[in-house]
C-alpha positions in Angstrom: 0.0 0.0 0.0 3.1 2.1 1.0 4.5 1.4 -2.3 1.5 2.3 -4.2 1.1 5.7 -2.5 4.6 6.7 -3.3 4.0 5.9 -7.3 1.2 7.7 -6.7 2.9 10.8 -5.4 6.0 10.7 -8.0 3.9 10.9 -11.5 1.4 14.1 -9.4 4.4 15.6 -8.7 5.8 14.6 -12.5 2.1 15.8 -13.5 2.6 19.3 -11.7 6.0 19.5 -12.8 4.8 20.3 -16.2 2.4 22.7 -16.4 5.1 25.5 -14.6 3.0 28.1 -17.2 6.1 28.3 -19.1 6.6 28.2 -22.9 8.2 26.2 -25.0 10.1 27.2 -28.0 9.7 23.7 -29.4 6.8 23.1 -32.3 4.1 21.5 -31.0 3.7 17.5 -31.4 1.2 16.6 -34.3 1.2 12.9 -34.7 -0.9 13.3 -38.0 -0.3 16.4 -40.7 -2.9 15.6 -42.9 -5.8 17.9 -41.4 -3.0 21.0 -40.2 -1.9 21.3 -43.6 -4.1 20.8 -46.4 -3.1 22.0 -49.9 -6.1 24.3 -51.3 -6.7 26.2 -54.1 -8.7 29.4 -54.5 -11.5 29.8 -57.3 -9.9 31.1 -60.2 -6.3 29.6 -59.1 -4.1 27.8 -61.2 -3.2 24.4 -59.8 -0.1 22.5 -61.5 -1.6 19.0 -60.8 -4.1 19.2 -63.7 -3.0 19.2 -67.7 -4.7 22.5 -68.3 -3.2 24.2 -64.9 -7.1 25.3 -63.8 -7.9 24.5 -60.0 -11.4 24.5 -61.2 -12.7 21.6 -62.4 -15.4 20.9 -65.2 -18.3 18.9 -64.0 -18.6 15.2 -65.4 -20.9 15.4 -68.5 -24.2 14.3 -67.7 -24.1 16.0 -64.0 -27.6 17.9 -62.2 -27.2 20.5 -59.8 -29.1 19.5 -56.8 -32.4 20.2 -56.8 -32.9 20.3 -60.8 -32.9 16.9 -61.8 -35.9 17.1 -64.4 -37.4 14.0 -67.3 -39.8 14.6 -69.9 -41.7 11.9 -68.0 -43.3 15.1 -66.3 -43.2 17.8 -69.1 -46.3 19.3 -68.3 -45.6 20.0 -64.2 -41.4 20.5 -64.9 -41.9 22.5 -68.0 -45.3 23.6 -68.5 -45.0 21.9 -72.1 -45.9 18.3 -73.4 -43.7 15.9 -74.5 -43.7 16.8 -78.0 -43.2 20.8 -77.0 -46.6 22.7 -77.0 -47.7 24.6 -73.9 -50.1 22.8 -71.9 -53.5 24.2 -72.5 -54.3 24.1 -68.4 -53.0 23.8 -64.9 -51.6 20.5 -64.5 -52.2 20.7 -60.4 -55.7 20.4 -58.9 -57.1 24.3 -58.6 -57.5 25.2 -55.3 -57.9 28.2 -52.7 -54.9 27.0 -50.8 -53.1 27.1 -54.5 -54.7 30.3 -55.3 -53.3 31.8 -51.7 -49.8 30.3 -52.6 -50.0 31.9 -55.7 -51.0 35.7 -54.2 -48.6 35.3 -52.0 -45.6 34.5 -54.2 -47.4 37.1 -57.1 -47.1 39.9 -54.5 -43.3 39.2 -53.7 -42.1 38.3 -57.2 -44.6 40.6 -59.7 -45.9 43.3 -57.8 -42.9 45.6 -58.8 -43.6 45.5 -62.3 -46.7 43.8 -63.1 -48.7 45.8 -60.3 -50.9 44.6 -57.4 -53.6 44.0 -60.1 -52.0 43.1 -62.9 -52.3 46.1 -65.0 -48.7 46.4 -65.6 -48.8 49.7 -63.0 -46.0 48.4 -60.4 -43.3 50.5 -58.8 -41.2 49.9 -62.0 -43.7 51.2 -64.2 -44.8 54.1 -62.8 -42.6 55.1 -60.2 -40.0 57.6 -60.4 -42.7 60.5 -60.5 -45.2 58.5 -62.6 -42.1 57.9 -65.4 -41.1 54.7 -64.8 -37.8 53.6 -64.9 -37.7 52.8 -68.5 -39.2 49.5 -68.7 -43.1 48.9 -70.9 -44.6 46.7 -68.5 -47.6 45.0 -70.3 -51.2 44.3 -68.4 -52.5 40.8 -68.2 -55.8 42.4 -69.2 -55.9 42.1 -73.1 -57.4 39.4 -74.5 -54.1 38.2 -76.6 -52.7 36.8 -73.2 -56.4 36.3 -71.9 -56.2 33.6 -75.3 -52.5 32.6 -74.4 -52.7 29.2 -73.0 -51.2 28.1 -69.2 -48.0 26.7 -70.1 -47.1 29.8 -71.8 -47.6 31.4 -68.5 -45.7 29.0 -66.4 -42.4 28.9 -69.4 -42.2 33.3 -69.0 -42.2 32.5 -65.4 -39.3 30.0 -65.5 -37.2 31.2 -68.6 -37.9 35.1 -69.1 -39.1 36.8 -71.8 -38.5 39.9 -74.1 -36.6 42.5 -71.0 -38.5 40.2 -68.4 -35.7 38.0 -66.2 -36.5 34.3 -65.6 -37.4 33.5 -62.4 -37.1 29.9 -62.5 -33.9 29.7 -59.7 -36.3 31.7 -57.3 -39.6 30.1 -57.8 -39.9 26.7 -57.7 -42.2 24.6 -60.2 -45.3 24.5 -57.6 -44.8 27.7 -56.8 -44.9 28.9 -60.8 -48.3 27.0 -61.2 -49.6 28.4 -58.1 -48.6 32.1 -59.9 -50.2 31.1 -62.9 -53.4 30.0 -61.1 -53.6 33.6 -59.6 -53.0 35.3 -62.6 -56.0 33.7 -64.0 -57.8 34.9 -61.4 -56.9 38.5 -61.3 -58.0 38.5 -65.7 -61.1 36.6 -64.6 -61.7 39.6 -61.5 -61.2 41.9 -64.3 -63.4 40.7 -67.8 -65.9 38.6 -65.6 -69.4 38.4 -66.5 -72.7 37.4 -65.2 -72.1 33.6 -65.6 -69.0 33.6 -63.6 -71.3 34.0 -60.5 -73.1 30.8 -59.1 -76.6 30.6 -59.8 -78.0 30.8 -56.1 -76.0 34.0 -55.6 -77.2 35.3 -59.0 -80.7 34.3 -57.4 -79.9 35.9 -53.8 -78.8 39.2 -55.4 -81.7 39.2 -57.9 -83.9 39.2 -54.8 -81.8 42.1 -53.0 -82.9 44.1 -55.6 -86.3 43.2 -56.2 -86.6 44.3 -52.3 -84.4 47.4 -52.6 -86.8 48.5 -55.8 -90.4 47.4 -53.5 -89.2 49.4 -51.0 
């Protein structure tokens, strides 16, 4: 037991004996290099390894950014066009109000700035400035050529651009486009409706509000 103690009390006083708080003008110890020092190359940088001295490398042919793998198998959703290329005439996805709420929601962050709150082609771009603009025709979704145009021309604008129009297809995705689409419809529909957009019982109900308002 004597014996034991005393070991015990040699390496605490070896153990104290070290940490004195004074420094050592030796390199530290590093039993493996590989993570202290790793050879790295900036983008841009030329790196000697390679044939053509480029750090950078070109992707494998045949490679898909994550998130964008995409197969004709679903042209209508992924594209808003068939297989054979022509726009879909309709809204692939099941029309709803939670779709059409997705779609006002993404229309007034996205559109708004040119395309206006109601889709006359009045946003901030158009006739801010002091009512000049800032030098960009903005065109209303009220006229009857892109009343006639069908979805999927919608929907390919929305992902690829058109005319001075950027694509906004990295910063809405493709239910998101669809749910845009959807609203559009609905703000031309708000704004060249007619009597048989309105279901017959409240066509009845307001018939009868003003049979009363004219009794009375």
């Amino acid at each position: 037991m004597t014996h034991r103690l005393s070991l015990l009390a040699l390496t605490l006083a070896v153990a104290l004996g070290g940490c004195r708080g004074m420094k050592s003008e030796k390199p530290p110890i590093h039993p493996n290099l590989n993570m202290d020092y790793v050879q790295r190359f900036e983008a841009q940088e030329a790196n000697p390894l390679f044939e053509d001295g480029a750090a950078m490398r070109t992707p494998v042919a045949g490679t898909v950014a994550r998130g964008q793998l995409k197969t004709t198998d679903n042209a209508p959703f992924e594209y808003g066009r068939t297989a054979d290329g022509a726009y879909v005439a309709d809204i692939p996805v099941p029309v709803t109000a939670d779709l059409l709420e997705r779609g006002q929601e993404r229309y007034n962050i996205y559109c708004t700035v040119c395309h206006g709150y109601a889709g006359d082609g009045r946003g901030i771009v158009a006739v801010g400035n002091g009512g000049q603009g800032y030098g960009f025709a903005v065109p209303s979704y009220h006229t009857d050529a892109l009343r006639a145009r069908p979805d999927g021309y919608i929907y390919d604008v929305i992902q690829n651009g058109v005319n001075t129009m950027p694509s906004y297809g990295h910063e809405i995705a493709p239910d998101d486009r669809w749910a845009v689409v959807a609203y559009i419809r609905a703000l031309q529909r708000s704004q060249n409706a007619s009597s048989a957009d309105v279901p017959q019982a409240e066509r009845d109900r307001l018939r009868n509000a003003n049979d009363n308002v004219r009794q009375n």
